[in-house]
C-alpha positions in Angstrom: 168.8 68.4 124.5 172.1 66.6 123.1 170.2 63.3 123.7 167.4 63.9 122.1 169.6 65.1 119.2 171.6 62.1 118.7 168.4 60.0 119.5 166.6 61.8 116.1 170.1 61.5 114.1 170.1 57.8 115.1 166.4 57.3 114.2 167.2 59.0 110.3 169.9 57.0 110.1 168.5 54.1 110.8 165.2 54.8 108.3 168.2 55.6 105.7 169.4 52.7 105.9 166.3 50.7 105.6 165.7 52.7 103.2 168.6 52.0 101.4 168.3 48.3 101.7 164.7 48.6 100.3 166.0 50.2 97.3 169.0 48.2 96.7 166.5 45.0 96.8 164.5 46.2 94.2 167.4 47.3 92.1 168.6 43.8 92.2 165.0 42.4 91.5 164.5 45.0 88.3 168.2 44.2 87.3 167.5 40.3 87.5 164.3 40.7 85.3 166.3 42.8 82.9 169.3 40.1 82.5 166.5 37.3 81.9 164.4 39.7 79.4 167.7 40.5 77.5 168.8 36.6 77.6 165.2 35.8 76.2 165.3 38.3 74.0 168.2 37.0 72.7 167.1 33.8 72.7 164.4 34.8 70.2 166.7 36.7 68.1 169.0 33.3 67.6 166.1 31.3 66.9 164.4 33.6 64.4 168.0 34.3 62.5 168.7 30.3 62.4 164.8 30.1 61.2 165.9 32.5 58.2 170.0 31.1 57.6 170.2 27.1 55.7 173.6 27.5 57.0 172.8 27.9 60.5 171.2 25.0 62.2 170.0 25.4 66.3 168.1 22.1 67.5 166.1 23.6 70.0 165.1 26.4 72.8 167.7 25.3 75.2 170.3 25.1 72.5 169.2 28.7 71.5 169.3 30.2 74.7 172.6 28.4 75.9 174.2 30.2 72.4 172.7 33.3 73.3 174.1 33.2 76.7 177.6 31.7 75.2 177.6 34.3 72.5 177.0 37.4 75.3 180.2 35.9 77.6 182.2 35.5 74.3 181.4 39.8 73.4 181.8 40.2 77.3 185.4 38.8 77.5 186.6 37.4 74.4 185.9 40.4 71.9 187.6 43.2 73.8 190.9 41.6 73.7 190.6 40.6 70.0 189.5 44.0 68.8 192.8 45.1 70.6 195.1 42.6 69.5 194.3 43.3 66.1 193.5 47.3 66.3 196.2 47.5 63.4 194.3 45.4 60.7 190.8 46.5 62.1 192.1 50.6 61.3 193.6 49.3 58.2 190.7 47.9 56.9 188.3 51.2 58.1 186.4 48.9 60.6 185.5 45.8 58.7 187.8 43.2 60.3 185.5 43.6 62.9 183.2 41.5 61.0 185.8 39.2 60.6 186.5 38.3 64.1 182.6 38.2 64.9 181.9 35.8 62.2 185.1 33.7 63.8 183.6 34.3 67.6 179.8 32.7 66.1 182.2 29.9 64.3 183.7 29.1 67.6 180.2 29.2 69.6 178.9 26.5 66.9 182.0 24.6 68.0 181.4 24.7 71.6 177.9 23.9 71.8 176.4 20.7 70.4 173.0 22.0 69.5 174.1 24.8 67.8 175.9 24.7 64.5 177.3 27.1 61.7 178.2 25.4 57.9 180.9 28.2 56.8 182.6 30.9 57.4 180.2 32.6 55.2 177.2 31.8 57.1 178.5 32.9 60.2 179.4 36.5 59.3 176.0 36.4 57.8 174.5 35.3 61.0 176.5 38.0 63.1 174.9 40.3 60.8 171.3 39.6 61.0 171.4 38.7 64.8 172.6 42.0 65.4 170.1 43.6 63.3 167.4 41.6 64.9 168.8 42.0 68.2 168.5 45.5 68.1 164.5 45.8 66.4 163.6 43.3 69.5 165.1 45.4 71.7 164.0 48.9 70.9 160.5 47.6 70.4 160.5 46.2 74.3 162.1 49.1 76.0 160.4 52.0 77.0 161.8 55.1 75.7 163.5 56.4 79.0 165.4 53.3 79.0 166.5 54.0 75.3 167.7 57.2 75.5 164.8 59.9 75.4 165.0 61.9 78.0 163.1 64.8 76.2 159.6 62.3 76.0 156.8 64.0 78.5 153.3 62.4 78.7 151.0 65.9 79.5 147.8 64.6 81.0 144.1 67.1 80.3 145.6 68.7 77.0 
């Protein structure tokens, strides 16, 4: 009877674990596909704001998506410590250094890549702006409201 035991216990754990490969696998596919969508989506929003800024000149798709992806590691690893080094000034000025040290962090992604340029100071903290504005319509018009936020949203089918 203790055999038989340990032979289902093996069996489950076995499925489990299959199981949890399966789902892990598609985790990673669905997360992949969301990095790209995001990156594209990004993408789009740096070519639409260059489109609308004189100041702001992007030669290209690849040059677009290479500053999206530039800009996203910048916020990623570069903003944090910034924001903290200068949490003084930032509470000093009630939050709008902030702007200040985006517009610098879009400066120094129009230094770094070739295709991708930024005239002023001026233009920059008007392109961190607008990209962040556009940034977010693209992306609350692509994800579905679960992913957003709305729990409370129930589709009732018959009614």
């Amino acid at each position: 009877m203790a055999k038989l035991g340990m032979a289902a216990l093996t069996y489950l754990n076995d499925r489990c674990d299959k199981l949890k490969l399966a789902i892990f696998a598609k985790n990673l596919k669905l997360n992949g596909m969301r990095i790209l969508t995001n990156w594209l989506m990004a993408t789009a929003a740096v070519l639409i704001v260059a489109y609308l800024l004189p100041g702001v000149s992007v030669s290209g798709f690849l040059a677009a998506f290479v500053t999206a992806v530039v800009i996203g590691f910048i916020n990623t690893f570069l903003r944090p410590v910034l924001v903290f080094l200068t949490l003084p000034l930032t509470i000093f000025s009630f939050g709008l250094f902030l702007l200040v040290i985006n517009a610098g962090l879009i400066m120094l992604a129009g230094a770094l890549i070739p295709g991708f340029t930024v005239t002023s100071f001026g233009w920059a903290l008007l392109f961190s702006l607008l990209l962040s504005i556009v940034n977010s319509f693209l992306k609350r018009r692509t994800e579905s409201p679960r992913a957003i936020g709305r729990d409370d949203v129930i589709i009732q089918k018959g009614e």
